[in-house]
DORONU-110871 format. One record per atom (N, C-alpha, C): residue in three letters; x, y, z. Coordinates in steps of 0.2 Angstrom, whole numbers, plus 2048, in hexadecimal, padded with zeros to 3 digits. Example, Ala and Ser with C-alpha at 12.3 -4.5 7.8 and 13.67 -1.06 7.14 Angstrom:
% DORONU-110871
ALA8427E4827 ALA83E7EA827 ALA8427F0827 SER8407F5823 SER8447FB824 SER840800827 
This chain:
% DORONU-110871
UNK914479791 UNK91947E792 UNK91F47B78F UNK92147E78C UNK92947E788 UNK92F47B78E UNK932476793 UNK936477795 UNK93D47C797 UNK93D47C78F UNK94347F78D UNK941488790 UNK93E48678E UNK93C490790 UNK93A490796 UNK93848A79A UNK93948E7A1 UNK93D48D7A5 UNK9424877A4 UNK9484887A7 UNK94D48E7A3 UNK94A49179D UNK94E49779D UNK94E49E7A0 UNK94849E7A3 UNK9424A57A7 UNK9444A17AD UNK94649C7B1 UNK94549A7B7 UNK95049C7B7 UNK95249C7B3 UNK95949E7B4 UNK95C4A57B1 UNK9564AA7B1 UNK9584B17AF UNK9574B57A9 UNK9574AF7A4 UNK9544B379E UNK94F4B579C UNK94E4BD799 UNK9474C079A UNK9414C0796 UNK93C4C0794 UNK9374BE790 UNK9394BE788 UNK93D4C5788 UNK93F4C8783 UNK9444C277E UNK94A4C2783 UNK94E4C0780 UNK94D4B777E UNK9484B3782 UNK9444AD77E UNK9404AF779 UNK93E4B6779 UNK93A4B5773 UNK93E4B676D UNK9444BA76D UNK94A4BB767 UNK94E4B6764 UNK94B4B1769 UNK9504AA767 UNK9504A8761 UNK94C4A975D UNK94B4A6756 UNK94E4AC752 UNK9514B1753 UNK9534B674D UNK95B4B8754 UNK95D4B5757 UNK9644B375A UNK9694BA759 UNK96C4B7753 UNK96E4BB74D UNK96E4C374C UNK9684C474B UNK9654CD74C UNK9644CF750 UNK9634CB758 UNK9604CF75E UNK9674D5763 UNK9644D7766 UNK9684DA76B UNK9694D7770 UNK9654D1772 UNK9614CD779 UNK9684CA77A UNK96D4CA777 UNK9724C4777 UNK9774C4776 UNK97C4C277A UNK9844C5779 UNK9884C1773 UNK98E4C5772 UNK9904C076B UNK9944B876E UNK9944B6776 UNK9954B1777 UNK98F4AC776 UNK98A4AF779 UNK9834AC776 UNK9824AA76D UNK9844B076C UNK9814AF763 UNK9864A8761 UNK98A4AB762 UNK9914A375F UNK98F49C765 UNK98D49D767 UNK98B49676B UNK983494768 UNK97F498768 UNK977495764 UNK97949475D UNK97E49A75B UNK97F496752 UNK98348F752 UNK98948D758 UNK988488756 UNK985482758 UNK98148575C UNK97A48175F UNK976480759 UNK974484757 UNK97148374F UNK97447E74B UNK97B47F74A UNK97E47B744 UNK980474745 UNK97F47274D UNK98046B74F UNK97946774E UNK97246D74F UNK96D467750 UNK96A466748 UNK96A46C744 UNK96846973E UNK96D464739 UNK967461737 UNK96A458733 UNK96845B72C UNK96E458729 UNK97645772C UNK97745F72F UNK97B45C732 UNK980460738 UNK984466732 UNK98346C733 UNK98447372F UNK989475733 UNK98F475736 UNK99147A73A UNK99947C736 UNK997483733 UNK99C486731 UNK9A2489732 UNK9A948972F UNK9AE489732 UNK9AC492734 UNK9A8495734 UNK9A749D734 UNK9A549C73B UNK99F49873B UNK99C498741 UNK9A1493748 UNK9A448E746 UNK9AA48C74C UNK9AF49174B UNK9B1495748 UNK9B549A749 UNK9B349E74E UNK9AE4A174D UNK9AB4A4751 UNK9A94A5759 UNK9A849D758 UNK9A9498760 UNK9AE498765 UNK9B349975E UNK9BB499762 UNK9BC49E764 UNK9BA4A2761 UNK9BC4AA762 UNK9B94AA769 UNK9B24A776C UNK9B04AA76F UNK9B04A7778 UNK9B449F775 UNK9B549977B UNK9BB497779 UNK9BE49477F UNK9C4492780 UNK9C348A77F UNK9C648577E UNK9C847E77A UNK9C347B780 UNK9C547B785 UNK9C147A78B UNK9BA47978B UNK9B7481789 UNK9B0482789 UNK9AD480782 UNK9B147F77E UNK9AD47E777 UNK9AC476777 UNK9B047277D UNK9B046C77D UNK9AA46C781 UNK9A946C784 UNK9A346D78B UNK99C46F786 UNK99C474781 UNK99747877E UNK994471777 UNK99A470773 UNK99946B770 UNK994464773 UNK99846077A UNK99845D77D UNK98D45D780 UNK98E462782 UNK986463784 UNK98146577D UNK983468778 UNK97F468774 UNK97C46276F UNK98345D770 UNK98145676C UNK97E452770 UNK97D453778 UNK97844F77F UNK97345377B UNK97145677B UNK96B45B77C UNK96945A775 UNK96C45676F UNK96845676A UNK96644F76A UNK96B44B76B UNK96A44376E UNK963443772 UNK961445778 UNK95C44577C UNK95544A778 UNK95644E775 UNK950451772 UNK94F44B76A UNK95144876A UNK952442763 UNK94D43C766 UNK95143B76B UNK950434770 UNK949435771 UNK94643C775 UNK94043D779 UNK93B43D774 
């Protein structure tokens, strides 16, 4: 089993909205702090690192310097650790 998708079902997320994940973007499943947080979850993990001033715009609009520190912060863990394992 995917860990990732059952610590996402074990913290509320609905079948529906795991299976939307790969089309983000187009779904309903997902708020627009969500969409700007997986695009730039997207644009940090693929190499090289793709993350456009459209999509950290975005980021901004939708977190405060704080949270984008924090958001940044854990998705470069979380790609270090998916590398490493």
């Amino acid at each position: 089993m995917d860990t990732n998708t059952a610590g996402s079902s074990a913290n509320g997320a609905s079948d529906a909205k795991i299976a939307a994940i790969a089309r983000f973007r187009e779904s309903d499943h997902f708020t627009r702090d969500e969409k700007a947080a997986l695009a730039l979850t997207e644009g940090m993990t693929v190499t090289p690192v793709n993350v456009t001033d459209e999509v950290f715009a975005e980021a901004q609009a939708c977190f405060t310097n704080e949270q984008l520190v924090e958001l940044v912060a854990t998705i470069a863990m979380e790609n270090n650790r998916a590398r490493s394992n």
